[in-house]
C-alpha positions in Angstrom: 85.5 22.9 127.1 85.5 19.4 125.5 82.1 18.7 123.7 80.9 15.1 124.4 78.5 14.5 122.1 78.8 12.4 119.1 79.2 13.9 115.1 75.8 12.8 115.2 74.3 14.2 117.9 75.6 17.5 116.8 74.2 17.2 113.3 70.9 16.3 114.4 70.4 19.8 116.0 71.1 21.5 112.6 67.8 22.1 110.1 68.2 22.5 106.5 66.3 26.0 105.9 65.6 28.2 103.3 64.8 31.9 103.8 64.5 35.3 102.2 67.1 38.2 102.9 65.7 41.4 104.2 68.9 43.2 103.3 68.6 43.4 99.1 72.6 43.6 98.6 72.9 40.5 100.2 70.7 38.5 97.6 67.0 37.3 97.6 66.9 33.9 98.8 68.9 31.0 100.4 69.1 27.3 101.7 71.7 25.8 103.7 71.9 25.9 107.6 70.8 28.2 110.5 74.7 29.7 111.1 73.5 30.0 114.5 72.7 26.5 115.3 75.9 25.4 113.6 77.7 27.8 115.8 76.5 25.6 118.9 77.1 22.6 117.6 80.7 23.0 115.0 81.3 26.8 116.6 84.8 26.3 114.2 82.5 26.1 111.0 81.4 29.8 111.8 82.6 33.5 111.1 81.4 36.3 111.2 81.5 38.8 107.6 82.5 42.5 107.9 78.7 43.5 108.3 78.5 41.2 111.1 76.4 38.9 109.4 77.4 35.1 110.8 78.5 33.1 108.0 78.5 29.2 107.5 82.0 27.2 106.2 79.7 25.0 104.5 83.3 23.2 102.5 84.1 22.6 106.4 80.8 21.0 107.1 81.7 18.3 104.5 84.1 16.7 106.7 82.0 16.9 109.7 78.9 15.2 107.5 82.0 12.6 106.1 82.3 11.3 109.8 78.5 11.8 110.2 78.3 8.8 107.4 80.7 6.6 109.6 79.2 6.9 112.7 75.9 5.4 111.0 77.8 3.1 109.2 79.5 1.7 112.7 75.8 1.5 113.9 73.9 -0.3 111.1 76.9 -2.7 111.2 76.8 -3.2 114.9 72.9 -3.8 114.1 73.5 -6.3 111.5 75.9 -8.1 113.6 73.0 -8.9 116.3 70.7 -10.2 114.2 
């Protein structure tokens, strides 16, 4: 299934969290992205570990955030031109 929604739209349903781990061998705390959420939106930036714990390709996301840039770019150029 083809996903017709900008880079951007898909970004914007991502939230940059932080959060405490239940599981102590895992770590204490963390920030970065619900793996979830990026699951819906880049389902090819998400695995899942041996525990079965979801985890986030955040070195993938960089591209994804790279194109994020251009599509704003395009727009704030597009905006400039009107004026």
């Amino acid at each position: 299934m083809a996903d017709d929604r900008t880079v951007i739209e898909r970004v914007r349903e991502l939230n940059g969290v932080t959060w405490e781990w239940q599981d102590p061998k895992r770590g204490t705390r963390g920030m970065g992205v619900v793996a979830q959420d990026v699951e819906r939106a880049f389902p090819d930036a998400v695995s899942t570990d041996e525990d079965g714990y979801l985890m986030v390709d955040y070195h993938g996301l960089v591209g994804v955030l790279v194109e994020a840039v251009k599509e704003l770019a395009d727009r704030v150029e597009e905006l400039e031109r009107r004026q």
